[in-house]
N, C-alpha and C positions, 0 to 999 in steps of 0.2 A: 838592053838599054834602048831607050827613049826620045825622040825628042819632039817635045809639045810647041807646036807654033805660033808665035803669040803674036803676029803681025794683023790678023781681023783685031786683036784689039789695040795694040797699038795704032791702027788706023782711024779707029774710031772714039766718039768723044761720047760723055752726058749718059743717058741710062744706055743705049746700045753696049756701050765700054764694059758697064756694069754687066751687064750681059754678055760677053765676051770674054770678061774677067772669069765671069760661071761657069763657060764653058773651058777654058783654062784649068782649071782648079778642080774640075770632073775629072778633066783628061788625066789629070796627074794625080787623084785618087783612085781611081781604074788600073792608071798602071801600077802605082805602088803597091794595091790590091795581089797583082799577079804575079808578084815579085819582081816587076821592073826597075833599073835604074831611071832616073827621068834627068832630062838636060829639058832648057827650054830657051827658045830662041825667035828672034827674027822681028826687026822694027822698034827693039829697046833701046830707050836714049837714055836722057838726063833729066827727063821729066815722067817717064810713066816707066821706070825701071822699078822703084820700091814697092808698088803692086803686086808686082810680078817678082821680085826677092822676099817678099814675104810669107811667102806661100812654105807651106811646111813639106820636107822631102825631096826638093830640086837639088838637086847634085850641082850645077852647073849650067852658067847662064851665058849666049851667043853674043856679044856686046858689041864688036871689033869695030864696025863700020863707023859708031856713034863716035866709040875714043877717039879714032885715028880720024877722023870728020875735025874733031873738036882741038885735035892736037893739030892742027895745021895754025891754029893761032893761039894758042897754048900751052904749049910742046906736051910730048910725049908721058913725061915723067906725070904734070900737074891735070892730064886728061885723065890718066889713070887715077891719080890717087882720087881725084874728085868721085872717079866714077866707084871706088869701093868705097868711099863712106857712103854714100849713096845707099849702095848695096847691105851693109854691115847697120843699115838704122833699123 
């Protein structure tokens, strides 16, 4: 198992992003290639998460900080659930 870091594109914005997104989407055909499980993680929120869920082959995505960030005025329950349809589009 895996796990693809996706915080150079979550940091960045405009074609860089798009570029980042590419390299993203290598990594995780590279490993799928060699039989890897793939996770990916690190800088995903509520706005550049769908990118990165839609990607075909991730097993499993690092989210925590964003919910738990967002459930302090939110709570808990309506961070999460926001945060999988997000994920589930």
């Amino acid at each position: 198992m895996v796990e693809i870091h996706t915080g150079f594109f979550a940091d960045s914005r405009g074609k860089k992003q798009m570029n980042e997104l590419m390299k993203v989407k290598d990594a995780i055909s590279a490993a799928l290639d060699i039989g890897l499980m793939v996770n990916a993680g690190h800088g995903l929120n509520y706005t550049n998460v769908k990118k990165i869920a839609a990607i075909e082959g991730i097993r499993g995505l690092y989210i925590g900080h964003s919910i738990v960030a967002r459930s302090v005025y939110d709570g808990m329950e309506k961070a999460v659930k926001d945060m999988k349809r997000l994920i589930e589009k």
